[in-house]
C-alpha positions, 0 to 999 in steps of 0.5 A, spaced: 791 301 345 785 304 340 783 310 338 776 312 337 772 317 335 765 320 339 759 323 336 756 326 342 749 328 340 742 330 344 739 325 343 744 319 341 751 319 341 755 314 336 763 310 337 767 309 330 774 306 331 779 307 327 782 299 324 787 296 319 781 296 315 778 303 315 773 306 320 767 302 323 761 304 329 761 300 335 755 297 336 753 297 343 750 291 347 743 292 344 747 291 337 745 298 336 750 303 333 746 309 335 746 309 343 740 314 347 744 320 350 740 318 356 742 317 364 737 313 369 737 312 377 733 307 379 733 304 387 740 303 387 742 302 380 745 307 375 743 306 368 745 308 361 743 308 354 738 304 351 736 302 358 736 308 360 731 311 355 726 305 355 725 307 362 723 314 361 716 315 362 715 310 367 721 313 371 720 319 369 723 324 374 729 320 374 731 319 367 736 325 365 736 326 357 737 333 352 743 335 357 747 337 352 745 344 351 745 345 359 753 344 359 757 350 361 751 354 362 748 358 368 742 357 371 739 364 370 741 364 362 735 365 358 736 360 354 737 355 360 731 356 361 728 355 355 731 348 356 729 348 362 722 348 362 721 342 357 725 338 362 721 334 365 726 332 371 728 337 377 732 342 376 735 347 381 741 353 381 748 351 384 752 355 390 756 357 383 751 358 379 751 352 374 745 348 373 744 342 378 740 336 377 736 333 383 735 325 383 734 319 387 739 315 387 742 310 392 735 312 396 738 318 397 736 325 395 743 327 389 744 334 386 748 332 379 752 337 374 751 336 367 758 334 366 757 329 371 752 326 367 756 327 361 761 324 364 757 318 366 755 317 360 762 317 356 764 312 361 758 307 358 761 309 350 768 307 354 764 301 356 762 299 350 768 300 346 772 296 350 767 290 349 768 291 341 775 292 340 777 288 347 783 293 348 784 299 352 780 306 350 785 312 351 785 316 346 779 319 342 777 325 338 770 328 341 765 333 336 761 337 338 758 343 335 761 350 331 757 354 336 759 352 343 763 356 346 769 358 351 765 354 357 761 349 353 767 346 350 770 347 357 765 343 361 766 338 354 773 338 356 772 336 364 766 331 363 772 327 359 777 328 364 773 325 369 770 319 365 777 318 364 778 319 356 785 322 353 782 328 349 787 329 343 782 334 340 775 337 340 772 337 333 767 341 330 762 337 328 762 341 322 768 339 320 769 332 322 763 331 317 768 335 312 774 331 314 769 324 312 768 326 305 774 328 303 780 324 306 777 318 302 776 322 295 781 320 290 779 326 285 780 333 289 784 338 285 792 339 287 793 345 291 795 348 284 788 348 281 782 351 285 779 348 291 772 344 291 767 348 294 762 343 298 755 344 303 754 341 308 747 342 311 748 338 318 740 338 321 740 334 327 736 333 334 736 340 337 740 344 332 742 346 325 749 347 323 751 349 315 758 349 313 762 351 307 769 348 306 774 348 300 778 341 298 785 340 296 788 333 295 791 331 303 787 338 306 781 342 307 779 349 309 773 351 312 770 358 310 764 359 314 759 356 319 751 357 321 748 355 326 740 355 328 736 352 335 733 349 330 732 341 329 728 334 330 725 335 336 722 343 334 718 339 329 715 334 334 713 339 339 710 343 333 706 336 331 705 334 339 701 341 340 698 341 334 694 334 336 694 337 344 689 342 342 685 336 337 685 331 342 682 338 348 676 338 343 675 331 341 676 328 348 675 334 353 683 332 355 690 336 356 696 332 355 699 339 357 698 338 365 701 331 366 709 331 363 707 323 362 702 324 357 705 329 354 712 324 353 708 319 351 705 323 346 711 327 344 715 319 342 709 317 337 708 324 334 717 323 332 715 317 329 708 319 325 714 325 323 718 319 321 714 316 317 711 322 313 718 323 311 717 317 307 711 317 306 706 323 302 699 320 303 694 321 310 697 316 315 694 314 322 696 317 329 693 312 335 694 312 342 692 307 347 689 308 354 693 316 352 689 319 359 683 317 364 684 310 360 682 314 354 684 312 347 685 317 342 685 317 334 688 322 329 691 322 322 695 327 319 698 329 311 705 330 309 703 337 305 699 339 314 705 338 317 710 342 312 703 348 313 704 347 321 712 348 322 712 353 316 715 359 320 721 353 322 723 351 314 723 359 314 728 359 319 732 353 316 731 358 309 735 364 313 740 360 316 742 358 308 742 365 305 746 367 311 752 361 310 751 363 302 752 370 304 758 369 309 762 364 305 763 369 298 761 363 294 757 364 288 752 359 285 756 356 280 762 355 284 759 350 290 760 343 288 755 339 291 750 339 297 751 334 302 746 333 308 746 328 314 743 328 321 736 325 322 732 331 321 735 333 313 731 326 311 724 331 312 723 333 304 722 340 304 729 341 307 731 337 302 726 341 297 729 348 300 736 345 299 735 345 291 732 351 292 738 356 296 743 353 293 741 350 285 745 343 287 740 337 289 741 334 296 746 329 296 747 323 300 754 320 300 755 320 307 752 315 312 747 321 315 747 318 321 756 315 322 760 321 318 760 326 324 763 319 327 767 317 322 770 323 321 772 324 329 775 317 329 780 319 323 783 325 326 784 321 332 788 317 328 792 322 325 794 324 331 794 319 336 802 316 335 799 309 336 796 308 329 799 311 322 795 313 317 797 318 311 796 326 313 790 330 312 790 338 315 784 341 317 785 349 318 777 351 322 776 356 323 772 362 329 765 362 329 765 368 333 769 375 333 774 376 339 776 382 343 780 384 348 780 390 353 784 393 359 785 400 362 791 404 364 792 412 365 789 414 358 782 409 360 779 404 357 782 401 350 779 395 347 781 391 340 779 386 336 784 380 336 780 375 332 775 376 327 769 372 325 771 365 321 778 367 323 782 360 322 783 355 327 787 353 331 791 360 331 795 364 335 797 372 335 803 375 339 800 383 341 805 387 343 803 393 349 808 398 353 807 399 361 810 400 366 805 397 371 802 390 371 795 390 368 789 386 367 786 384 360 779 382 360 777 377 354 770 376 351 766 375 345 764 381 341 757 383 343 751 380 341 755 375 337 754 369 342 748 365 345 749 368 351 747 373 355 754 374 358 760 374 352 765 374 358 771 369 356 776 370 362 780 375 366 788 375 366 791 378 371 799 381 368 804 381 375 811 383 375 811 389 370 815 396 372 819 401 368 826 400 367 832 404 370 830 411 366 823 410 368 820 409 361 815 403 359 818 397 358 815 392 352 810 387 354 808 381 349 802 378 351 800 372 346 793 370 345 791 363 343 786 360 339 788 352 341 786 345 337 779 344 342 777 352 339 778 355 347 781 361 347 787 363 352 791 368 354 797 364 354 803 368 356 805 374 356 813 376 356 817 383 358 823 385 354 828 389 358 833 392 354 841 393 356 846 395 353 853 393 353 860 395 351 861 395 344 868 390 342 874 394 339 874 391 332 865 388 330 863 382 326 859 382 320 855 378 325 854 383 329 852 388 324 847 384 321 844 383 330 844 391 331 840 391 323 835 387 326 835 391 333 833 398 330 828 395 325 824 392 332 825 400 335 823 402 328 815 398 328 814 400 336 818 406 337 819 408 344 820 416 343 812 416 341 807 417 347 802 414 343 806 407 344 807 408 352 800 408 354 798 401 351 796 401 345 797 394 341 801 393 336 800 385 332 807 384 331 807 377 329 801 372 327 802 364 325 799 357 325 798 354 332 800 348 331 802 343 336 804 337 332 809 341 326 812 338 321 819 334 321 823 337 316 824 333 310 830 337 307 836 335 311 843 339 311 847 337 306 854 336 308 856 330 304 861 333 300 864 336 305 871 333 309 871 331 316 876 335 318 873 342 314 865 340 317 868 340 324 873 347 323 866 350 319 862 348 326 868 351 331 868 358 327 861 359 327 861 357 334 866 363 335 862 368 331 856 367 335 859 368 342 862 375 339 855 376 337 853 375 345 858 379 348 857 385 343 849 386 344 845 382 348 838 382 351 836 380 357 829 376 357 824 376 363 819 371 362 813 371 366 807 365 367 801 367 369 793 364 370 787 366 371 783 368 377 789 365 380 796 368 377 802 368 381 809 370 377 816 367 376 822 370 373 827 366 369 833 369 366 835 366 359 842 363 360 846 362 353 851 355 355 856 354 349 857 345 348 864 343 345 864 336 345 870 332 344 870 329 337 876 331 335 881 327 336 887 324 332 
């Protein structure tokens, strides 16, 4: 079994694999390592990738590509709809509001989510590792952009499931660009000394992503991440748009009005872009039989093309500042600037870079396979199947978090997570009621691109008073997990009793009742400010679902047998005393979002004697 990493991308998607002799990309059938992130149906047959894309002028209506922005979003969102509209397949709104998809597949009319096109597509990269490594693909890590949410990484989530893939975690693309420069550097400070600070501008297809992160030798830590719609295909439409109008006045046609020639135009201006980047002087744009059998000619500069797309290099530029701004780094403390993705090749982002930042581009990343490599790495770290030596990655929250309920005294909200908060994460919030209550989750306002920040519903059964008629303590536990999707993960009602005291206490004892009334002290129940719902962080720590062993094991070697078994046996005895001085009962309820439904486990304490002493 191998385990593989996957960098799902607008335009191409990438496999890299973890073996003996380090991380590899996976070539696909066409022996090339970046596969299109495209999708075709034609007459009977289903076709991906390569394929897929070559066929997307002629088979236009049919050929599903840029769907990544389209997961877990709704029909109506604005920002669906800017997507929408320069799709040039069909598009309608689904029963639940999600986006559908309209293709003639099978010689039928089929209406397809775009997790069902993702999954589709997962399943090719599945495919093509099979064929490389020829062994079962199971596990793997998937990337996907810092500023996905909650639904986003969701739809991620079901699109692998149904592709049959093992997702051990969903990685930011961010920080799997970070974990690829850092896992191989022999020379990053000690945890003593201070971290290496290092930039990382990510400029791909369809967005731009900016990162800060801190080294330690075995270790990173993000600080902060910025992200812009900016990317790739942005500059292309600027140029496509520009040659539009030129070629309406030259050739008295418009690419506009049919969807096939504005593909066509749209594929030659990429690679005249392409070539710009390389290239300062004055090269030719030709296109033949482009409309009404015309065949059209341009040319165009380097210094044009940057005059054109000014007002994007000014959204790259405010993206920079703002990351600077975000992650309190002064100047002289970053390190280095790394770039990757395609469109960071473009010489005034490079240009921009020095300027922002006073480093130099820097190129020791592979621009197209680190985000890739870096999956596949924390895929071996996690998978059991291959061993590797330990890097920790901390990530952190893109955006803040609140939560809010209502109760007799109205409306209360608090702010459980701020923005950049590390990740994964969780805090235990501790509230007083009497009556089950609904906890309503959702990003800060204006925070998101999102017209709606709304994250889930909780719905808290079970909760009443106890035999006083007073309110009882609830802890509910709000979650940040490996993948970043925030839950409410549990919620807990204590239910104090109190017991007949024994005639002669332990010092055990004494030291559990200490315990007791330092608890009532930080959430007192005579104040009435507690009883009507006010939350309280009583507790906070790292969520991490793969702790570390315990490297200190007890030493007992200078003990006998027969003292180590007494020792045990009194210790025993002391902790059943304890329980029977002063005990709490321990309500535990489960619930689910939008289908809740409560069970009751009482915690019961059994005490073990083995038989191990013997004459």
């Amino acid at each position: 079994m191998s385990v593989i990493g996957i960098d799902f991308g607008n335009d191409s998607s990438y496999v890299a694999v973890a073996k003996a002799g380090g991380i590899e990309t996976i070539a696909n059938d066409y022996s090339l390592r970046a596969t299109p992130s495209f999708v075709a149906f034609a007459g009977r047959n289903r076709v991906l990738g390569v394929a897929a894309k070559n066929q997307q002028v002629t088979n236009m209506n049919n050929t599903i590509g840029n769907f990544k922005q389209l997961l877990g979003r709704k029909f109506d969102d604005p920002r669906a709809q800017e997507e929408l509209r320069s799709l040039p397949y069909h598009t309608e709104a689904l029963q639940d509001g999600g986006i559908g998809i309209r293709v003639n597949y099978l010689d039928e009319e089929h209406v397809f989510s775009p997790e069902q096109i993702t999954a589709m597509l997962f399943t090719k990269l599945k495919e093509d590792a099979f064929k490389e490594l020829k062994t079962q693909i199971n596990d793997c890590v998937i990337t996907v952009p810092s500023y996905f949410t909650n639904a986003q990484r969701q739809a991620l989530l079901d699109a692998a499931n149904i592709s049959g893939l093992n997702v051990l975690r969903l990685m930011n693309e961010t920080t799997a660009t970070a974990l690829s420069y850092g896992f191989y550097k022999q020379d990053l400070p000690t945890p003593e000394e201070k971290p290496r600070n290092v930039i990382f501008v990510d400029c791909g297809h369809a967005s731009l992503q900016i990162s800060a992160c801190a080294f330690h030798k075995g270790n990173l830590k993000m600080l902060a991440s910025c992200s812009d719609s900016v990317g790739g295909r942005d500059f292309d439409l600027v140029l496509a748009t520009h040659f539009n109008k030129e070629f309406q006045t030259k050739y008295k046609i418009d690419a506009s009005s049919k969807k096939r020639a504005f593909l066509r135009l749209m594929a030659e201006v990429e690679k005249l872009k392409k070539n710009m980047s390389a290239n300062s002087t004055k090269l030719p744009l030709n296109i033949e039989c482009f409309m009404n059998e015309i065949d059209v000619h341009s040319s165009m500069q380097r210094s044009e093309m940057e005059e054109l797309s000014s007002h994007l290099f000014q959204r790259i530029e405010t993206t920079m500042r703002k990351l600077l701004l975000d992650s309190k780094l002064a100047l002289e403390e970053i390190h280095s600037v790394e770039i990757v993705g395609g469109s960071s090749r473009i010489p005034a982002i490079k240009h921009l870079i020095e300027q922002i930042f006073g480093k130099p581009a820097s190129t020791t990343l592979n621009q197209d396979e680190a985000v890739s490599r870096g999956a596949a790495l924390q895929c071996a770290i996690l998978s059991p199947a291959v061993r590797v030596r330990e890097f920790s990655c901390t990530d952190v929250q893109a955006y803040p978090v609140l939560i809010s309920w209502t109760d007799t005294d109205g409306p209360h909200e608090m702010k459980v997570f701020e923005q950049y908060h590390a990740a994964p994460f969780c805090r235990l919030l501790t509230v007083h009621r009497k009556e089950p209550m609904t906890i309503k989750v959702h990003y800060e306002p204006n925070s998101v691109p999102y017209p709606d920040p709304f994250i889930g519903t909780y719905h808290v059964k079970g909760i009443k008073p106890d035999a006083n008629g007073e309110a009882q303590e609830v802890k509910v536990k709000v979650r940040i997990n490996n993948n970043g999707i925030i839950t409410v993960s549990s919620a807990t009602m204590y239910e104090r009793k109190e017991s007949e005291e024994p005639t002669s206490p332990t010092p055990t004892s004494n030291g559990d009742q200490q315990k007791t009334g330092d608890a009532n002290q930080s959430s007192p129940q005579g104040d009435e400010s507690g009883k009507v719902g006010e939350p309280m962080d009583i507790q906070e720590g790292s969520d991490d679902e793969h702790p570390k062993k315990d490297s200190k094991p007890n030493d007992s070697s200078g003990e006998g047998w027969t003292q180590r078994v007494t020792r045990w046996f009194t210790s025993v005895c002391a902790t059943l005393i304890c329980f029977y001085s002063s005990y709490q009962k321990k309500t535990t309820m489960a619930f689910h979002s939008r289908n809740t439904h409560l069970m009751y486990m009482r915690l019961s304490f059994k005490i073990y004697l083995p038989s191990i002493y013997q004459k």
